[in-house]
Wavefront OBJ file of the C-alpha trace (Angstrom):
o trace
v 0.000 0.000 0.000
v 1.751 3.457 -1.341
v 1.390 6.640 0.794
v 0.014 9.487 -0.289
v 2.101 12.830 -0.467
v 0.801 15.404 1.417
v 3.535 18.034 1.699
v 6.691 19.510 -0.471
v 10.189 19.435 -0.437
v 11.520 21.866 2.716
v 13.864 23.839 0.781
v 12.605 26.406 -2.188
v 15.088 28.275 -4.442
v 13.276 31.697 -2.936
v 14.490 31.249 0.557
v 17.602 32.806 2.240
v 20.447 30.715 3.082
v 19.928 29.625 7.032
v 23.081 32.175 7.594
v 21.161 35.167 6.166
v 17.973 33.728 8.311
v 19.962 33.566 11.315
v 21.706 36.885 10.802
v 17.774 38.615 10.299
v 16.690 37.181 13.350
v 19.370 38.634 15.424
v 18.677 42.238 13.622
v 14.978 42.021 14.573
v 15.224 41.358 17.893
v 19.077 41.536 19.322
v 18.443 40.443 23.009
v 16.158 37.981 22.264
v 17.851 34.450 23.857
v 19.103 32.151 21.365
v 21.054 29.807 22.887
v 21.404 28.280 26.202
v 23.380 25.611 27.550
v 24.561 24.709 31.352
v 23.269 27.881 32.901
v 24.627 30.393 29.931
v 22.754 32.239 27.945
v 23.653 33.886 24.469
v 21.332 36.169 22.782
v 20.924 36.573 18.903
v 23.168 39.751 18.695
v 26.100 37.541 20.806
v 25.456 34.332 18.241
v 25.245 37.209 15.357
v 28.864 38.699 16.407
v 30.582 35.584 17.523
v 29.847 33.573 14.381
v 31.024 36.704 11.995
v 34.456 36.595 13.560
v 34.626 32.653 13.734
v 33.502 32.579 10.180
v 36.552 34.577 9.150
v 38.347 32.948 11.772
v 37.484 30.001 9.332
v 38.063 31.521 6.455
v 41.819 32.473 6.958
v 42.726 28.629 7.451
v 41.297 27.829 3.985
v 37.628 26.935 4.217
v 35.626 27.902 1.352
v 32.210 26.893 -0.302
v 31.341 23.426 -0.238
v 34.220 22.606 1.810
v 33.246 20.193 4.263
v 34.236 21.108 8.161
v 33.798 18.617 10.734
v 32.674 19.537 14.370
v 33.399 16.576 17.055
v 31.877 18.657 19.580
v 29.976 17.612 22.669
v 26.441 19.389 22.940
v 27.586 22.893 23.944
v 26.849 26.584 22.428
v 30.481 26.235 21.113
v 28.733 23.281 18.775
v 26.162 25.607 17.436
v 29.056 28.583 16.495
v 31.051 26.552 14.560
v 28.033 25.437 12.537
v 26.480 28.789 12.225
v 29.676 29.704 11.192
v 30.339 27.133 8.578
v 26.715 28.100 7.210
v 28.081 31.397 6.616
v 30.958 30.650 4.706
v 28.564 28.351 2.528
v 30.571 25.678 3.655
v 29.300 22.223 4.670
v 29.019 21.281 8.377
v 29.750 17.379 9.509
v 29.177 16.843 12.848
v 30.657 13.661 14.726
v 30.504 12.230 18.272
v 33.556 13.968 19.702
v 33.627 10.397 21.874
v 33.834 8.661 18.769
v 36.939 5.778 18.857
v 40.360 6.831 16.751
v 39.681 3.921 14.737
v 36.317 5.026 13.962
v 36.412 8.858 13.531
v 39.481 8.199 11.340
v 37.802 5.943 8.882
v 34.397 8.208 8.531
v 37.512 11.665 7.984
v 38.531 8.914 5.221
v 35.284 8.972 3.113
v 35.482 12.696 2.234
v 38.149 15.586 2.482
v 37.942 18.211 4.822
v 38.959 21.177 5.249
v 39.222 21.761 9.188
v 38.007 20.017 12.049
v 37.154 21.552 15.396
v 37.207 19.952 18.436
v 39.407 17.143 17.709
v 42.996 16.468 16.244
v 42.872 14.304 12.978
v 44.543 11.404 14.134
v 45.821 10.314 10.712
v 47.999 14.133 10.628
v 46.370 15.089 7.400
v 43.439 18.046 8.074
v 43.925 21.377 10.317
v 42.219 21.583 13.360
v 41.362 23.938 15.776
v 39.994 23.571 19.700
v 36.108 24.014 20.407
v 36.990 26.823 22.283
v 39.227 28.812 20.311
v 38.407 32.156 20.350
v 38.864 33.665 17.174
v 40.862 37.074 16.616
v 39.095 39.859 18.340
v 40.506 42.080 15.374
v 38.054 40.573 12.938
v 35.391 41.819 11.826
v 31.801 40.996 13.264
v 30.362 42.508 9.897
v 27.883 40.132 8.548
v 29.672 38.072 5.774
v 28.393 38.357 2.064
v 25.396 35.892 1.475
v 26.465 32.192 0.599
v 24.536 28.922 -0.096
v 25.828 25.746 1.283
v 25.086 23.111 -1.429
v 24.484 21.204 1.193
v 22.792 21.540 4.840
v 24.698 19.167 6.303
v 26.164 15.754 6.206
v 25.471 12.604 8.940
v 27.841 9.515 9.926
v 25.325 7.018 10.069
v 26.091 3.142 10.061
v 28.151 2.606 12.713
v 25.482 -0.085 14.001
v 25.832 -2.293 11.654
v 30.020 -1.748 11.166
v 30.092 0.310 7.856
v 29.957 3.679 8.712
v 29.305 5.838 6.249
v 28.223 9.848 5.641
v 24.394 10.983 4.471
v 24.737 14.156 2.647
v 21.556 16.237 2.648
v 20.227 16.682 -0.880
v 18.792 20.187 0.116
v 21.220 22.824 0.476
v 21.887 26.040 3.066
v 18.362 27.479 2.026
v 16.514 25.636 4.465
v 12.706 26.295 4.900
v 12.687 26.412 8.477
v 8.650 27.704 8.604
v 7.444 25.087 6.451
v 9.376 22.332 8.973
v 7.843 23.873 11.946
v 4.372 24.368 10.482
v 4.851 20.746 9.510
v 5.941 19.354 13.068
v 3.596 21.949 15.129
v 5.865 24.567 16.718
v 6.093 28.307 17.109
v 9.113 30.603 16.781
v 8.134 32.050 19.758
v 8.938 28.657 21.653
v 11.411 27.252 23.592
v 13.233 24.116 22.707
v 14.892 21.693 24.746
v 17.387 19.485 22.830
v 18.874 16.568 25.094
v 19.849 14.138 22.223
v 24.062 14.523 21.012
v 23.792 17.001 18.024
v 25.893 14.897 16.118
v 22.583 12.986 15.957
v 20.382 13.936 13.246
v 17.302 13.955 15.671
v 19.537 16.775 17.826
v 21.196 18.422 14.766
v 17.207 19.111 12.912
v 15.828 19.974 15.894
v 18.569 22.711 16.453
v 18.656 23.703 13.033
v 14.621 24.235 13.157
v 15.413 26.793 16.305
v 18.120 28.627 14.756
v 16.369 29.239 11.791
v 12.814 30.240 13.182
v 13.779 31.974 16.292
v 13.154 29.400 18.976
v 14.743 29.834 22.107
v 16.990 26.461 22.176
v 18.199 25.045 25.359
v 20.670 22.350 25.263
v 21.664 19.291 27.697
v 25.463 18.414 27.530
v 24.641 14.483 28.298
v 21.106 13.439 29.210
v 20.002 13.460 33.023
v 16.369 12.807 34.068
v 16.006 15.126 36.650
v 18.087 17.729 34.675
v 15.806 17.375 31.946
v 12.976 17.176 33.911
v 13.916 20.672 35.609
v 14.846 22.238 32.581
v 11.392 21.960 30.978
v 10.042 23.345 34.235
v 12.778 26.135 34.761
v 12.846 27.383 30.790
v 8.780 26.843 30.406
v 10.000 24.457 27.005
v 7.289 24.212 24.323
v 8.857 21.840 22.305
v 11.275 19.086 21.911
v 11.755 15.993 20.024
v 13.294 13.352 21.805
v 14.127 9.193 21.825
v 12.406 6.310 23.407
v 15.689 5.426 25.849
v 14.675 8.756 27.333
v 11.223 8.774 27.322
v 11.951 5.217 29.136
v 14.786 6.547 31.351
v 12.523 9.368 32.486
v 9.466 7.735 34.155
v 11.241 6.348 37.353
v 12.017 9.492 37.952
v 8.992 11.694 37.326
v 6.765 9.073 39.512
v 8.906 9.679 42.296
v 7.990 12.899 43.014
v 5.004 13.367 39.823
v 4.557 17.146 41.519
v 7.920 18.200 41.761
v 8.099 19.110 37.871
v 5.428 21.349 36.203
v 5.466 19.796 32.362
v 2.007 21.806 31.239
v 3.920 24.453 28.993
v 5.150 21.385 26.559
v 2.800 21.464 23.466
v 4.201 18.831 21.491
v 6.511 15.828 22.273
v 7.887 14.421 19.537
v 9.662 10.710 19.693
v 11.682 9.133 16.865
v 14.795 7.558 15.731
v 13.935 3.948 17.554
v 10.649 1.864 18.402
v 9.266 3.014 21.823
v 7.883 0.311 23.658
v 3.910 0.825 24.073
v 3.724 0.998 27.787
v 6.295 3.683 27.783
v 4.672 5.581 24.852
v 1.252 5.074 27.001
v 2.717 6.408 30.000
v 3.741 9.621 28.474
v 0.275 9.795 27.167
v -1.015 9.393 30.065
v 1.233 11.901 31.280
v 1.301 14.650 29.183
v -2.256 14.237 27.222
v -2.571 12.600 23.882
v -2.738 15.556 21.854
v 0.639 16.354 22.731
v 3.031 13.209 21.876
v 3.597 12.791 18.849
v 6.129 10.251 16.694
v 7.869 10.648 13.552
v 9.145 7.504 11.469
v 11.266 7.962 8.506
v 15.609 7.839 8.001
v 17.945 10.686 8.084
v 17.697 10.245 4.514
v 14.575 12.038 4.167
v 12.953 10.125 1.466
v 9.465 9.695 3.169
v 7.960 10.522 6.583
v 5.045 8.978 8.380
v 3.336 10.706 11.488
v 1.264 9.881 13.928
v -0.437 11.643 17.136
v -0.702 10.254 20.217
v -4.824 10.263 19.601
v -4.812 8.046 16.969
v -2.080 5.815 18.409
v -4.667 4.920 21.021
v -6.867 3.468 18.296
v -4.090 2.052 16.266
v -1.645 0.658 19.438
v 1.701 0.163 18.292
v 1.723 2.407 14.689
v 4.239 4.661 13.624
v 1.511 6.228 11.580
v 0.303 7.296 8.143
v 2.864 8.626 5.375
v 2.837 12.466 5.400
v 5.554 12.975 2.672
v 7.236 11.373 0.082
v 5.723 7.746 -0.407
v 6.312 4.304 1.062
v 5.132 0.080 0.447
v 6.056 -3.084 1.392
v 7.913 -5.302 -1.020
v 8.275 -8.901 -0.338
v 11.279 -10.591 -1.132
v 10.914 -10.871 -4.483
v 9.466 -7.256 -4.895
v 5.827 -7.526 -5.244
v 3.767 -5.581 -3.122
v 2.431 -7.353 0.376
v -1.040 -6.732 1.326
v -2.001 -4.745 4.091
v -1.450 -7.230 7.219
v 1.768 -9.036 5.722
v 5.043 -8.164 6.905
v 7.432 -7.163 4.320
v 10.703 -4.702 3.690
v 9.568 -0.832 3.886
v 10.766 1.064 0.943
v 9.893 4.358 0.137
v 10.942 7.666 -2.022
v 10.551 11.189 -2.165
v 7.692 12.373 -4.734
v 8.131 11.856 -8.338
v 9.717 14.185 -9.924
v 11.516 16.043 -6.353
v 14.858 16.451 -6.316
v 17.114 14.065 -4.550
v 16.862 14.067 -0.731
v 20.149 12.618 0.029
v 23.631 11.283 -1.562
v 25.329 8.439 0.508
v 29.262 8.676 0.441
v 31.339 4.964 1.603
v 28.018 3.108 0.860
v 25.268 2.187 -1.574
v 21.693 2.399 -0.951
v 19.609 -1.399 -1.071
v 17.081 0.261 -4.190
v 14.428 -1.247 -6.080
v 13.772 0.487 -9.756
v 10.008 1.494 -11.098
v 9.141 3.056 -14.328
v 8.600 6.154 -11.922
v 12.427 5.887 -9.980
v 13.914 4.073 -7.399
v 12.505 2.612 -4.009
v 14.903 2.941 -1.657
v 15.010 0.229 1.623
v 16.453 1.948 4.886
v 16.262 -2.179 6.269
v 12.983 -1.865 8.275
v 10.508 -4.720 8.226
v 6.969 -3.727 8.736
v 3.187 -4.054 7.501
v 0.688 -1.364 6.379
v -3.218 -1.957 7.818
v -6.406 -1.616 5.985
v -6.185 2.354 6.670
v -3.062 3.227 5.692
v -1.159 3.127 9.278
v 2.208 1.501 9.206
v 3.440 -1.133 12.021
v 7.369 -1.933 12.155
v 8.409 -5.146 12.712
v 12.373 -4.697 13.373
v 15.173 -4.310 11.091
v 15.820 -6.748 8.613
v 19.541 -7.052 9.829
v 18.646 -7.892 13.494
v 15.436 -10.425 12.549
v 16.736 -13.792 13.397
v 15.513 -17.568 13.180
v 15.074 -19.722 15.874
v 13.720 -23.300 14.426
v 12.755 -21.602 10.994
v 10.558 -18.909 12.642
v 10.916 -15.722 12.424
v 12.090 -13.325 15.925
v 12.177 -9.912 15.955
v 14.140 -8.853 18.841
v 12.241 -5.634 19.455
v 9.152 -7.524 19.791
v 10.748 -9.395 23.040
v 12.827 -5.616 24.292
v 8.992 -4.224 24.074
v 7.938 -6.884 26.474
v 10.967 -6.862 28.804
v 10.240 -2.945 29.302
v 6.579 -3.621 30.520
v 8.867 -5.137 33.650
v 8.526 -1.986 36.196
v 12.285 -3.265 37.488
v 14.130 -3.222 33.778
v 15.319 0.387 32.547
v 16.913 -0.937 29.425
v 17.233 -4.002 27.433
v 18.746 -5.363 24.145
v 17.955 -8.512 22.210
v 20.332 -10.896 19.436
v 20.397 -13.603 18.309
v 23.168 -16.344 19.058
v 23.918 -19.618 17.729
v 22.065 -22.985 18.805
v 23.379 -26.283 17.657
v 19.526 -27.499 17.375
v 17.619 -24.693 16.695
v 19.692 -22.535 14.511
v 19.765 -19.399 16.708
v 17.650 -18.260 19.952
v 17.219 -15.319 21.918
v 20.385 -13.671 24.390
v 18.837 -10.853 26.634
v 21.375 -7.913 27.723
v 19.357 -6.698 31.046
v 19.881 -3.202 32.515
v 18.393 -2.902 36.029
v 19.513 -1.806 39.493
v 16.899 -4.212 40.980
v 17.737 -7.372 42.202
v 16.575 -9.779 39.189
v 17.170 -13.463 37.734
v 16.949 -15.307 34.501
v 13.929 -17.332 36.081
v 12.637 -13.600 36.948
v 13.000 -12.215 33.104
v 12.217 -15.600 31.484
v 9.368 -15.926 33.363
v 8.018 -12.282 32.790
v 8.604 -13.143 28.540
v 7.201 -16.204 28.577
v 3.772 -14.694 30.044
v 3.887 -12.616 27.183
v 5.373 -13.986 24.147
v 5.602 -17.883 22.607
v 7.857 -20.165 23.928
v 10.866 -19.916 21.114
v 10.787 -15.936 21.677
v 11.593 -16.775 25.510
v 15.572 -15.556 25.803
v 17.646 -18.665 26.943
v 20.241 -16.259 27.914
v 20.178 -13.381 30.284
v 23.026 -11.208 31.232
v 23.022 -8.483 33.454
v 24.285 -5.051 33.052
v 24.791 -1.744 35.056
v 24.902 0.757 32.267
v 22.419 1.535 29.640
v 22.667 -0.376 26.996
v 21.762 2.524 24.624
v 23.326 5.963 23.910
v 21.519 9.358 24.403
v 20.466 8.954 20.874
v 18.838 5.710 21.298
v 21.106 3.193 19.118
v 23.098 0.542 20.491
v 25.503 -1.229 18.553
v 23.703 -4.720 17.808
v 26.084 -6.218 15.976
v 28.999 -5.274 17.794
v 27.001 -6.310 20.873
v 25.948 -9.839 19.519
v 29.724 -10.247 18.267
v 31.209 -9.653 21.756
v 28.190 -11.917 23.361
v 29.224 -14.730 21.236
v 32.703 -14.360 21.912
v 32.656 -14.481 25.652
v 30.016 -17.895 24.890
v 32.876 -19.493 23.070
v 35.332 -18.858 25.317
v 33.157 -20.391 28.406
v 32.455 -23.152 26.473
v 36.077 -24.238 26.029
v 35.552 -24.257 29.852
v 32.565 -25.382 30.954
v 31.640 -28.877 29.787
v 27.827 -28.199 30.218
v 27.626 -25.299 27.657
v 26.481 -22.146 27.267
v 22.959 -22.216 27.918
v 22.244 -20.070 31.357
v 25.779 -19.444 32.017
v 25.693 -15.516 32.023
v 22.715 -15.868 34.032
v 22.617 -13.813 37.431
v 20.674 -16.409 39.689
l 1 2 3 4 5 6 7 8 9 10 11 12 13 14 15 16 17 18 19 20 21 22 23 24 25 26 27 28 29 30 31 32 33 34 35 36 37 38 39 40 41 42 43 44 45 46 47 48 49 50 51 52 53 54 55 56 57 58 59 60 61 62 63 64 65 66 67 68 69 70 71 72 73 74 75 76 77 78 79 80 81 82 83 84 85 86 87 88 89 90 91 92 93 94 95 96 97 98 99 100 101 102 103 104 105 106 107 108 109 110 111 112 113 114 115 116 117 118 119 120 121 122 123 124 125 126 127 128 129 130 131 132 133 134 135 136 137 138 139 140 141 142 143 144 145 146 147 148 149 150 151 152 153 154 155 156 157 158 159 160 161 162 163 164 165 166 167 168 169 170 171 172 173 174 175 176 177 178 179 180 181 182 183 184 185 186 187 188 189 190 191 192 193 194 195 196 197 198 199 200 201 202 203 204 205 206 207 208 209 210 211 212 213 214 215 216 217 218 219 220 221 222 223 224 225 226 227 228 229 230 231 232 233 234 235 236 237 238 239 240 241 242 243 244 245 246 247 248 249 250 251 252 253 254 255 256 257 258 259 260 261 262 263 264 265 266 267 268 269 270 271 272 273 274 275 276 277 278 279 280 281 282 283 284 285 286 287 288 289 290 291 292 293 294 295 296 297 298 299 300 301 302 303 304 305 306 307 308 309 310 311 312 313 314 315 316 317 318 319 320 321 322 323 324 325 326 327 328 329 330 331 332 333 334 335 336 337 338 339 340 341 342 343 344 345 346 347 348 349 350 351 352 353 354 355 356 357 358 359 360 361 362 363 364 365 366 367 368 369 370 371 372 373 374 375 376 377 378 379 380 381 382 383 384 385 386 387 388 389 390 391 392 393 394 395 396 397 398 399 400 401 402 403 404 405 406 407 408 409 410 411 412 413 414 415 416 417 418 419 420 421 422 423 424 425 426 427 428 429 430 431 432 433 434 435 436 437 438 439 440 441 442 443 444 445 446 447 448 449 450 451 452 453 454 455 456 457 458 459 460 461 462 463 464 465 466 467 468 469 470 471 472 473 474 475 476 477 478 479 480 481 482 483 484 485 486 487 488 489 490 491 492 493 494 495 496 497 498 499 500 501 502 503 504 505 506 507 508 509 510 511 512 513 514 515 516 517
């Protein structure tokens, strides 16, 4: 079942470059706040100055249009001047985790020349850097710049869950149509927006980029906190903020301890994204907050296609990710014809005919199907459409598994594991089984006291036999980032690893052996 397009490309060749946009807002209204991050505040005139002299700061090492400059920046107002500032030199920003390994952050610096990074040394010697908190020359000028485009808004490192990282340039360039975005995901310039994902995320890097360019007062969180976040909204009155599930689950302990301590009544619209959010959490929240006001977004950094979905209708259509909005999506079986609504199948989906590109992938191909209309592009999701039009996700294709010839998805048994009231995070893979092929290894975060017969027990009252884990290990850190992703194949690589090695010392095998009892 196709989606229907319902809304435009976000950039239009009649729109200012974001650095013009920014520099206007700080004209109209100098003091407003623009930025504010661990108790500092900046206001638009500050951010306007600042980012004139870092631009030509910039400049006078070599950067020049289309030039890409990578920021390995923690969340910080620093982070947001060196990308305003790259905007304004037309040049290209590419943020990356600035806790990224050297092995890692070298190989994603290999796919694509640079021309400076900030924040971090290039470990290979070959690109100039410069420290996040270099101040640049107070003898240049904080004249606005002449006007330039970035042919590109920005590009993402994606990939590094399944081992082949790789960059997603934006298709759209610097001209970015901030009011159509915001009229599109329901918030105000006049709001205040709390970002508490890493900006090197593209859930934190839009959100900011939405702010900057409309006005918003944005408020940032160096690394997530609950009660941080949950005094921020209070303290700052925040309208607005798109967030992940890990949060949303990491939050409730703390808010039901003391439910009156925060005031959350000024937030208009929560949005969710970037992973599946187990139902019970997602029905807390409602619960919470009020259905009108969470909201969840599926679709990839790659922009091809969006589907939305409020939390209204998610209460008559339990576990959705909603109906598409843009671009256009279906389900392709494995040999490419179209599943009917109810049949699980790989989601595939593409901008509008005729749109220009929305992305351009550099160290990696996308999986695409060809029509006479263009390519369907696969971002690896499983899922199912229903007789209206709302789409269900099953997993991802990659972390699907078979145990006896049927079919797991391991989010299916980390959605049941989170109903537990004692389990704050969990992770699923698959790992071999001399009989059965592969089965189910659970990766338990909780600071309760808890057993395999305790989490086995608590699946099995949920979910068929073969989706019952057969292995339980217990951990005492999250076992996702502040993003949401966890690194599944990594994870199931490592799991394995330490099973062989007990093996070659335990004659009775594997089976219950990382089990906390």
């Amino acid at each position: 079942m196709s989606g229907q397009v319902v809304s435009g490309p976000v950039t239009t060749d009649d729109i200012p470059p974001i650095g013009t946009q920014i520099s206007r807002l700080a004209a109209a209204d100098p003091n407003a706040p623009a930025v504010t991050h661990g108790g500092r505040t900046v206001t638009r005139a500050e951010l306007e100055a600042w980012t004139n002299r870092l631009a030509r700061a910039y400049a006078d090492l070599g950067v020049r249009r289309g030039d890409y400059v990578t920021v390995a920046l923690p969340n910080s107002i620093e982070w947001v001047a060196a990308v305003v500032a790259t905007w304004k030199l037309g040049a290209i920003p590419q943020p990356l985790s600035s806790r990224l390994p050297d092995a890692e952050y070298g190989h994603l610096l290999d796919l694509r020349e640079r021309a400076l990074l900030v924040g971090r040394p290039d470990p290979r010697g070959i690109v100039p850097s410069v420290p996040g908190d270099a101040e640049p020359d107070p003898g240049l000028s904080a004249d606005p710049l002449p006007e330039a485009v970035s042919p590109s808004l920005k590009s993402m490192a994606s990939g590094g869950s399944t081992g082949r990282p790789k960059l997603i340039e934006a298709g759209g360039d610097g001209r970015f149509n901030g009011t159509a975005v915001a009229a599109m995901m329901g918030n105000l310039p006049t709001d205040t927006q709390l970002v508490s994902v890493p900006l090197s995320h593209n859930t934190g890097f839009t959100s900011a980029t939405m702010a900057l360019a409309t006005g918003q007062h944005l408020v940032l969180m160096s690394r997530f906190d609950p009660a941080e976040f949950l005094r921020l909204i209070d303290e700052h009155r925040v309208n607005y903020l798109a967030t992940v599930p890990t949060i949303m689950q990491r939050l409730l302990p703390v808010y039901r301890q003391t439910p009156g301590r925060y005031d959350l009544t000024s937030v208009r619209r929560w949005w969710h994204l970037a992973a599946p959010c187990p139902p019970n959490v997602k029905e807390a929240w409602i619960e919470i907050l009020g259905p009108e006001v969470v909201w969840e977004l599926y679709g990839g950094t790659e922009l091809q296609a969006l589907t939305f979905i409020s939390g209204t209708e998610w209460l008559t259509h339990r576990g959705s990710v909603g109906r598409v909005v843009s671009g256009e999506m279906k389900i392709l079986d494995d040999e490419g014809q179209e599943c009917p609504p109810g049949v699980v199948g790989e989601v595939y989906m593409r901008p509008r005919p005729g749109s220009r590109p929305t992305y351009r992938y550099i160290g990696s191909q996308p999986k695409t199907r060809p029509d006479s209309l263009g390519a369907w592009d696969s971002l690896g999701d499983l899922g199912w459409f229903d007789d209206e039009g709302y789409l269900y996700l099953a997993d991802r294709r990659v972390d699907m598994f078979t145990v006896g010839g049927r079919n797991v998805y391991p989010a299916e048994i980390e959605n049941a594991l989170a109903e537990h009231p004692e389990v704050l995070s969990c992770l699923v893979v698959g790992i071999p089984h001399e009989d059965l092929g592969q089965v189910p290894h659970t990766l338990v975060h909780s600071e309760a006291p808890l057993d395999k017969a305790a989490v086995t027990a608590f699946v099995a009252e949920r979910l068929a036999e073969y989706k019952v884990p057969r292995s339980v290990e217990f951990v005492d850190t999250p076992l996702r980032d502040d993003a949401g992703k966890a690194r599944r194949t990594a994870v199931r690589e490592e799991v394995i690893s330490r099973l062989d090695s007990m093996a070659r010392y335990r004659a009775t095998g594997s089976d219950g052996a990382l089990s906390r009892d």
